[in-house]
C-alpha positions in Angstrom: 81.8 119.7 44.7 80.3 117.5 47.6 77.9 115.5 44.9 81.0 114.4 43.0 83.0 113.6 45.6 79.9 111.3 46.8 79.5 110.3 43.2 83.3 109.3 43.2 83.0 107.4 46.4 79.9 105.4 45.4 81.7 104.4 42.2 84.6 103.1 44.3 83.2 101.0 47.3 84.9 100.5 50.0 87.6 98.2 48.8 89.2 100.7 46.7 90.8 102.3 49.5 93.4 99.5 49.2 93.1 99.2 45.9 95.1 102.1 44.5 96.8 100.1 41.3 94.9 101.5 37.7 92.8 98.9 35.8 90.9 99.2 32.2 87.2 100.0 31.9 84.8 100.7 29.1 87.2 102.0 26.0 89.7 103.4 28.1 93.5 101.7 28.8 94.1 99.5 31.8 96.9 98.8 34.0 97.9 95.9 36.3 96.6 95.6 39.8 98.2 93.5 42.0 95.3 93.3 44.1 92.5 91.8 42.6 89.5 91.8 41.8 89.6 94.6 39.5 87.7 97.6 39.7 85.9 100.4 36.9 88.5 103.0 36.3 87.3 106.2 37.8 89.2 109.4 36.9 89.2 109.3 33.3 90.5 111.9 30.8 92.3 112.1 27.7 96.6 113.2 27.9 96.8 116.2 25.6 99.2 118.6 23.2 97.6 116.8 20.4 95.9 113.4 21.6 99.1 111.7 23.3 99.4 107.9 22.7 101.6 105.8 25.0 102.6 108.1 27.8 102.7 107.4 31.3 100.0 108.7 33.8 100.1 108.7 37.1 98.5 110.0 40.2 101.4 111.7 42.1 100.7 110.8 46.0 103.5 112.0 48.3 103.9 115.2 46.1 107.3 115.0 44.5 106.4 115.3 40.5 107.3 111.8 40.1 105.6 108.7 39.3 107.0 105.9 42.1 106.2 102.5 42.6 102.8 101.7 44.1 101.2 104.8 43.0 97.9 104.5 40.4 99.1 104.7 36.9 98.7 103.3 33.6 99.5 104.4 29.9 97.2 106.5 27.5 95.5 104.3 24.4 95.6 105.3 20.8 93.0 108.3 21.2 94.9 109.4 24.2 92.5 108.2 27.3 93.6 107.2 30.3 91.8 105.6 33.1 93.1 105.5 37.0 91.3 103.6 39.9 91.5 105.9 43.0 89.4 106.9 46.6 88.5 110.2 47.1 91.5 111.7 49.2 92.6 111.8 45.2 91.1 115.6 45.3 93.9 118.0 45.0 96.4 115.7 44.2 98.4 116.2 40.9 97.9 114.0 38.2 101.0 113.2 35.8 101.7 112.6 32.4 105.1 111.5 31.9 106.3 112.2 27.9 109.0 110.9 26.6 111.2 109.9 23.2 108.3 107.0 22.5 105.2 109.1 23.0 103.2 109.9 20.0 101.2 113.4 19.6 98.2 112.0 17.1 98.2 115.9 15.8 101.7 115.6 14.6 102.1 112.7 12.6 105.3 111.4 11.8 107.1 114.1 14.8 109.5 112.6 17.7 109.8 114.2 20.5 113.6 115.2 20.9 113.2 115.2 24.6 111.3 113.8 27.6 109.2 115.7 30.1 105.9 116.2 32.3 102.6 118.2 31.9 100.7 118.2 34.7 96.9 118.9 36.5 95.2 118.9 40.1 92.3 116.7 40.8 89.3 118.7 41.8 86.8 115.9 42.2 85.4 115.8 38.6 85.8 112.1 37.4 86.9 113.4 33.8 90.3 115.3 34.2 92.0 116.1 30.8 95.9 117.1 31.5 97.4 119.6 28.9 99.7 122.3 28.6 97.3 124.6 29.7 96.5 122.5 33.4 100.2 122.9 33.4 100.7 126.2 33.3 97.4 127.1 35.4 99.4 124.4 38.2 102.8 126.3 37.7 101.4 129.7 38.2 100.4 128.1 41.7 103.8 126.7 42.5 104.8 130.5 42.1 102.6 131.3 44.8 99.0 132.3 43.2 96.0 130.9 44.3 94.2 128.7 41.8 91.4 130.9 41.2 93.9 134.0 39.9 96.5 131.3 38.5 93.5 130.5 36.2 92.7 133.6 35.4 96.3 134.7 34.8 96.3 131.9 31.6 92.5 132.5 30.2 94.6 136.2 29.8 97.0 134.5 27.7 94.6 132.7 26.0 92.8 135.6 25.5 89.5 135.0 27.8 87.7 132.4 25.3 89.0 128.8 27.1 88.0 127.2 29.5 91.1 125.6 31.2 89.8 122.2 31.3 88.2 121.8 27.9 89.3 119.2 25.8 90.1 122.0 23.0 90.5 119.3 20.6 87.4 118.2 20.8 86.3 121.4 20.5 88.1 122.2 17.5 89.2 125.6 19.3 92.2 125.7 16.8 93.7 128.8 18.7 94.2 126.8 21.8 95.4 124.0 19.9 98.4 126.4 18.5 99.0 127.7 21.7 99.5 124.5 23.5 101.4 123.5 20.8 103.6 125.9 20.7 104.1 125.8 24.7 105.3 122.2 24.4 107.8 123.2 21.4 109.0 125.8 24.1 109.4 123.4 27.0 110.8 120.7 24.8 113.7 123.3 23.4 114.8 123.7 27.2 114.5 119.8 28.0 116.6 119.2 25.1 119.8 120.8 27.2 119.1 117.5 29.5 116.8 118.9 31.9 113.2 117.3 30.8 112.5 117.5 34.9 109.8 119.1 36.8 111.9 121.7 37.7 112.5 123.0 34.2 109.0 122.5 33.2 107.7 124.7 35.9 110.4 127.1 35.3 109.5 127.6 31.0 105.8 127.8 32.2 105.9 130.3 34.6 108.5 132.3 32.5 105.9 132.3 29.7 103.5 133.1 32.3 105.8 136.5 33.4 106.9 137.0 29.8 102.9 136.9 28.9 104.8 135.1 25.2 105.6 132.1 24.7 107.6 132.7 21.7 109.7 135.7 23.6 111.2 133.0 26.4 114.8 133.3 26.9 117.1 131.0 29.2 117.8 134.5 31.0 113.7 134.2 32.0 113.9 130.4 32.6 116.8 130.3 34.7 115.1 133.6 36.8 111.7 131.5 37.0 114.2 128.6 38.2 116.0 130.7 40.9 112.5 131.8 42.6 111.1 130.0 45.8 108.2 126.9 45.0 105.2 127.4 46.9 103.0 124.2 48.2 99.5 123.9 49.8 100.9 121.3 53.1 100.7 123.8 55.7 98.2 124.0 58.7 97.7 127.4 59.7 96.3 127.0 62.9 99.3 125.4 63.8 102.0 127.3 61.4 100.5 130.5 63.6 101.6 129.1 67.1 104.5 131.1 66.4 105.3 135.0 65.2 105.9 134.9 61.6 107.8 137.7 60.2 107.7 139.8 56.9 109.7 143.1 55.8 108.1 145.6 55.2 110.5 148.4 54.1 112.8 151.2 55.7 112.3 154.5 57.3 114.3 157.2 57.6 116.7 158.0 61.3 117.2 161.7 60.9 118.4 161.8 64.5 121.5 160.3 63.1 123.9 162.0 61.1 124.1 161.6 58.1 120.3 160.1 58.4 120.4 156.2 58.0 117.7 153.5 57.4 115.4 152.4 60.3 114.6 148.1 59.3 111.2 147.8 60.0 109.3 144.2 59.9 105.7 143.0 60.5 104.5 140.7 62.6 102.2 138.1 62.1 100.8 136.6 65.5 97.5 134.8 66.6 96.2 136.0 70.1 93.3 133.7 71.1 90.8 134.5 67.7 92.4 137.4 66.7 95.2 137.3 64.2 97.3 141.3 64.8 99.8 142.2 62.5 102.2 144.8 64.7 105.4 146.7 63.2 108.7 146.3 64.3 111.7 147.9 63.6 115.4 147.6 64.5 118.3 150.4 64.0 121.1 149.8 62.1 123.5 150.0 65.3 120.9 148.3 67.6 120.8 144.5 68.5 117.1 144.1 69.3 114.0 144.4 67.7 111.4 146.8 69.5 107.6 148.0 68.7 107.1 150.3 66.1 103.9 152.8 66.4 105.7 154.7 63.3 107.2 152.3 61.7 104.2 151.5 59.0 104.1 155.7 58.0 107.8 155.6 57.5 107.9 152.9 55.1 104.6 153.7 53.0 104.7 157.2 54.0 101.4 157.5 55.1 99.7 158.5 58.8 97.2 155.7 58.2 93.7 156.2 56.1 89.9 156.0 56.4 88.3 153.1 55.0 85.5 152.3 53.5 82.9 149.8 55.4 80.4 147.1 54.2 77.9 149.0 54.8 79.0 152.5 52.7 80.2 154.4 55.9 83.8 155.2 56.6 85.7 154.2 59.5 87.4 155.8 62.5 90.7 157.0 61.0 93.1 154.0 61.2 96.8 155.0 62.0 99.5 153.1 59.6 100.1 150.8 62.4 97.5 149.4 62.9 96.0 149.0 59.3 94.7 145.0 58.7 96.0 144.6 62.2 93.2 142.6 63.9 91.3 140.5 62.1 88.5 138.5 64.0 89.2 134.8 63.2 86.0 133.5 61.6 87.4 129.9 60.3 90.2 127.8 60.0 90.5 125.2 57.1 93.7 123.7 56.4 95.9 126.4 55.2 93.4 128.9 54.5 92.5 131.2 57.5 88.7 133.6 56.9 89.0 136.7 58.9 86.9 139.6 59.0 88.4 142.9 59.7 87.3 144.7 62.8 87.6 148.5 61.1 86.2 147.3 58.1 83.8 144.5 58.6 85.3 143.4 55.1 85.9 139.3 54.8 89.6 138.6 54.3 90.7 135.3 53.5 94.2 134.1 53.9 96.0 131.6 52.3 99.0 129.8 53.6 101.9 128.1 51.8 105.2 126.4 52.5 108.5 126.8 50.6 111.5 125.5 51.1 114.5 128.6 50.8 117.8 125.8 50.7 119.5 128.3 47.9 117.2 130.6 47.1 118.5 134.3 46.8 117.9 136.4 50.1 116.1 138.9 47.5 112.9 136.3 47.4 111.9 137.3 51.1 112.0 141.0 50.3 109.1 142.9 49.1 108.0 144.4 45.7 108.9 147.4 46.5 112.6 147.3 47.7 115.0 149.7 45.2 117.0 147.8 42.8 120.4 149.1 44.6 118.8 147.5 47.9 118.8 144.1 46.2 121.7 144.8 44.1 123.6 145.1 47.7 122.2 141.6 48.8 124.1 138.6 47.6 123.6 135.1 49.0 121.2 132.5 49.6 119.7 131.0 52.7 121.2 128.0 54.3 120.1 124.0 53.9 116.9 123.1 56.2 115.1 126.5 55.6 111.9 127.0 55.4 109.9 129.9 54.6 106.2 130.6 54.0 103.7 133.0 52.4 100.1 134.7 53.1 97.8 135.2 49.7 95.5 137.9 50.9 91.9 138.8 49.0 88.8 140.3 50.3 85.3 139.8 49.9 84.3 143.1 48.6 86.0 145.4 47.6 88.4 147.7 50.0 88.0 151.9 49.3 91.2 153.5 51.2 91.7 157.5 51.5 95.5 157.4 52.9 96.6 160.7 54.7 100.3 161.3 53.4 103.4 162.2 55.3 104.7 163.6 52.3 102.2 167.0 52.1 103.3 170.1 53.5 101.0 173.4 53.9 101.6 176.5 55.3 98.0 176.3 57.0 97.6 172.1 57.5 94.1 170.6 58.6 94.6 169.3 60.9 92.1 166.0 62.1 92.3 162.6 63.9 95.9 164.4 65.6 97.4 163.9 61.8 97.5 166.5 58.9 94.8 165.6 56.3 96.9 165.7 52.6 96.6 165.9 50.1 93.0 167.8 49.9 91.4 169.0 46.7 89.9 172.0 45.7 89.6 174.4 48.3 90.7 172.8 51.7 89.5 175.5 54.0 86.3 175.0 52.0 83.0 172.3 53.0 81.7 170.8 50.5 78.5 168.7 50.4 78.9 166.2 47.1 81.8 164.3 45.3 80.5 165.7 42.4 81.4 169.5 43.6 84.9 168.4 42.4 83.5 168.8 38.5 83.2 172.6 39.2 87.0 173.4 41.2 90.0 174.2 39.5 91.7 171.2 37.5 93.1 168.6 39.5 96.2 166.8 39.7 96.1 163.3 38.2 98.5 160.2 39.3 101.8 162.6 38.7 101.0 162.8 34.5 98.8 165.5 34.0 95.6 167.8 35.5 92.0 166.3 35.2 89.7 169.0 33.7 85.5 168.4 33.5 83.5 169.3 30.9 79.7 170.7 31.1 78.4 167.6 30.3 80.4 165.6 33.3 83.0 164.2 30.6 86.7 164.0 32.1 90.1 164.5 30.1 93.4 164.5 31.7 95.5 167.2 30.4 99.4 168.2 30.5 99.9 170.4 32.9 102.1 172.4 30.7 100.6 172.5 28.3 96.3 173.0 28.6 95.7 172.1 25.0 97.7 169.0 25.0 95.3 166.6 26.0 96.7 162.9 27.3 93.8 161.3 28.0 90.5 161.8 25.9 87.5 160.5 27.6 87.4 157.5 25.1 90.3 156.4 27.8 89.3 157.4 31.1 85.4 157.5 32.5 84.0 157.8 36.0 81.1 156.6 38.2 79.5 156.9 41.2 80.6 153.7 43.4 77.6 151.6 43.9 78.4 151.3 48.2 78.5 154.9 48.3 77.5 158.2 46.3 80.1 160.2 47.7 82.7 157.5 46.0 83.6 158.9 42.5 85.6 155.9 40.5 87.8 156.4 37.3 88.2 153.9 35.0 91.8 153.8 32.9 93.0 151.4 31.4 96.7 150.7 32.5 98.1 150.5 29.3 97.4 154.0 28.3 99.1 155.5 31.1 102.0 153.1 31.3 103.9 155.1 28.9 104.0 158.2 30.6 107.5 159.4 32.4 105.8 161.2 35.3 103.4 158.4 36.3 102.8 158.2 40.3 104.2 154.5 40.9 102.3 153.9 43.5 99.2 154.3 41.6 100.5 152.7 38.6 101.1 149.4 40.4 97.3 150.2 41.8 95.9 149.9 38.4 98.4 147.5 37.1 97.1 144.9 39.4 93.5 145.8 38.8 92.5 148.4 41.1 91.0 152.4 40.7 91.8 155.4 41.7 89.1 157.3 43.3 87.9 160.6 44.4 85.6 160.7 47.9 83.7 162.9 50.1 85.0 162.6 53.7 84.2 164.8 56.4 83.5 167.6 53.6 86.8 167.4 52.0 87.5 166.0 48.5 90.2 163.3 48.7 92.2 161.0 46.5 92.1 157.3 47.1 92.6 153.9 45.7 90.2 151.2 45.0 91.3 147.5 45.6 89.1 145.2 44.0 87.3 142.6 45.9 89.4 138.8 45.0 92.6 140.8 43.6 95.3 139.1 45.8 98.7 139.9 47.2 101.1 137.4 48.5 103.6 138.3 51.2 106.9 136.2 52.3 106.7 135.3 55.9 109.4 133.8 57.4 109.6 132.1 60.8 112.9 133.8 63.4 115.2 131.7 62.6 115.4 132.1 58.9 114.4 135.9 59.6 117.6 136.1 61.6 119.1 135.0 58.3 118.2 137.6 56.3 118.1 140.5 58.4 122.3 141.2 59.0 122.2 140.9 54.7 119.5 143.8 54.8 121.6 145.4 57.4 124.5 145.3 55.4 123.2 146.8 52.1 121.6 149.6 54.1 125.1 150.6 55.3 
């Protein structure tokens, strides 16, 4: 990235700092400069559905998906090139290409567009930058709050993993991209026919047919939901930003010293004390006023004591109590919004991204998390007021992070008992020590994310059967393999594929949403007890809403009130 950015700057001398009007070079189109002498265009690309003659480009400086006076622009030629003259603060600016009723699409001859709107593309330093319906979508998925690497990722998937994102796939002749950029367009332009051609609506059909994973099975309903949610943008500096607590919510616990029991609020948060960022819980009673610590709070709400982890270097931690999971993480670097950590249980490289949102109308529901009960937001109406702002944290580790939780939910007659907390669940034989993860092949069948019992073969081979019913086997071992993990021999990982366990009624959601996202289930050897746990890959990423007190103090009495 550093040799093109120096390759950019050497192409634009010094005087093109103040020089920020397009002009034409080579075969490419030019525009007017007001400030002479003109310069060699220097982003280049082509506009693209088809090859797109006679639209506006434009490099979008302050950020607001418009093309304004005094910003670089020009208009695309007759084989759809444009060319822009700009300095190198142009890296990780949006580039736009404004469509309208005049614009020609060279692969459609004879068509009209019915209706005007914008496909758009971030500048990463390359001087060629072509801007199609698939940059669009990759810079959408980001506005929703991905990072650009899983945003990417998220449309090769709907491309089917053969494209890269910034091909010309005209050029190419990749006719499969072709149709389903084509077809993208037809969906955004049936939307912008209603009047709204605007950014907003854009970003809203894109990331609908991002959610949708169709294009073709888009409805208002998903447009107008994709409209309601929050837009996340990269301006923040999180050194500063963390000068202050920032708060998420994390869930509810249950007060059984009331009666009837009620709901315990519990929040984390998010603080910087000198190079260590701590996460602490919080929680608030539904008849209290104030906020106190929470040393429980983080069990009640995931309904876990805390966990082991797994370490860089293939030994497991100290056992971690729920409160104080990902709590301090040593500061390593700060770059503009993006925070590296590394996790003092763990040793594990976390980075954290930070971005800014503005909340002026969004739905309360957009600050809670995941997993809060439909009846929870059902009992939340309203928005937060003008001049909010809100935040969130994208999350992803180095390597990958191997977790054996001990659950509140177990009971035994005879519990172990270790680290002050009762170990659960335990397989096999609990009293029992055993010396290998692979002594789970010989104890009786084991249960298997709530849909059936796992049952070895002689020759290692795993099926999951229906408990019910021995003969009725639900997962062949065409579906569902293991391995030894490569950080640790005592780590046993299953491979399943989440679309052949989606399907079944009694499926644990919690591991569900585990393998949905990309993650494992596994079974370890800890302290010579055989144990369920969960494999989080290293990059998959999870975003969290932070909000600062103020707009926390906002949302909290609506919580409140649907708990009641």
């Amino acid at each position: 990235m550093q040799d093109k950015l120096r390759l950019l700057a050497a192409a634009i001398g010094a005087a093109s700092v103040l020089a920020l009007a397009g002009c034409g070079g080579g075969d490419g189109p030019s525009a007017t400069n007001n400030n002479p002498p003109q310069q060699t265009a220097n982003l280049t690309g082509k506009a693209i559905d088809g090859y797109l003659v006679g639209a506006k480009v434009c490099l979008d400086l302050d950020g607001n998906d418009s093309c304004d006076p005094g910003e670089p622009s020009t208009t695309t030629d007759e084989n759809g090139n444009y060319g822009l003259v700009v300095d190198t603060s142009a890296t990780g600016k949006t580039l736009l290409v404004v469509i309208d009723t005049n614009t020609r699409d060279k692969s459609r001859p004879g068509y009209a567009f019915p209706a005007g709107f914008v496909l758009s593309g971030v500048v990463d330093g390359a001087i060629g930058q072509h801007i199609t319906p698939i940059t669009t979508l990759v810079r959408s998925q980001v506005q929703s709050g991905k990072s650009q690497a899983a945003a990417e990722q998220s449309v090769v998937s709907l491309l089917g993993g053969k494209i890269n994102i910034k091909d010309d796939y005209i050029a190419n002749g990749d006719d499969h991209a072709s149709a389903f950029a084509a077809a993208v367009v037809d969906k955004v332009v049936e939307f912008a026919k209603a009047g709204r051609g605007d950014a907003d609506t854009v970003r809203a059909v894109m990331n609908a047919i991002a959610t949708k994973g169709s294009v073709t099975a888009v409805t208002q309903a998903d447009v107008e939901a994709a409209r309601a949610k929050p837009v996340y943008t990269a301006d923040v500096d999180a050194q500063a930003l963390l000068a202050e607590p920032l708060y998420a919510y994390a869930g509810e616990r249950g007060d059984f010293s009331t009666l009837p029991p009620k709901s315990v609020m519990v929040r984390q948060a998010l603080s910087l004390s000198g190079q260590v960022l701590q996460a602490g819980m919080e929680e608030l009673g539904l008849q209290a006023s104030n906020w106190v610590a929470s040393p429980t709070g983080a069990s009640g709400t995931a309904h876990i004591y805390g966990l082991y982890a797994l370490k860089v270097d293939g030994s497991w931690s100290p056992f971690i109590p729920a409160s104080g999971i990902e709590s301090n993480l040593a500061v390593q670097a700060f770059a503009g919004n993006v925070v590296t950590t590394t996790d003092a249980d763990t040793g594990i490289s976390t980075r954290l991204e930070f971005r800014r949102t503005v909340l002026d109308g969004k739905a309360f529901i957009n600050a809670m998390p995941a997993s809060t009960s439909e009846d929870v937001l059902a009992a939340m109406p309203g928005a937060f007021g003008v001049g909010t702002v809100g935040y969130a944290v994208i999350r992803s580790r180095a390597s990958d992070a191997v977790t054996l939780p001990a659950s509140t939910q177990c009971s035994s007659a005879n519990p172990i008992v270790e680290d002050g907390v009762e170990q659960c669940p335990l397989l096999g034989t609990p009293t029992q020590q055993y010396s290998s993860v692979q002594d789970v092949l010989t104890v009786p069948p084991v249960p298997f994310l709530g849909i059936g019992y796992l049952r070895f073969g002689a020759d290692g081979q795993v099926v999951v059967y229906d408990g019910n019913d021995a003969n009725n086997v639900l997962l062949d071992n065409s579906k569902i393999r293991w391995s030894l993990y490569a950080r640790s021999a005592n780590v046993m990982v299953f491979d399943v594929a989440y679309a052949d366990i989606a399907s079944f009624p009694r499926l644990d959601p919690m591991y569900g949403d585990l393998i949905k996202a990309g993650g494992k289930v596994v079974i370890a050897l800890h302290n010579g007890h055989l144990r369920f746990g969960m494999l989080a890959p290293a990059g998959l990423e999870t975003a969290t809403v932070l909000l600062k007190a103020p707009a926390f103090g906002q949302l909290a009495p609506v919580i409140r009130s649907a708990l009641l």
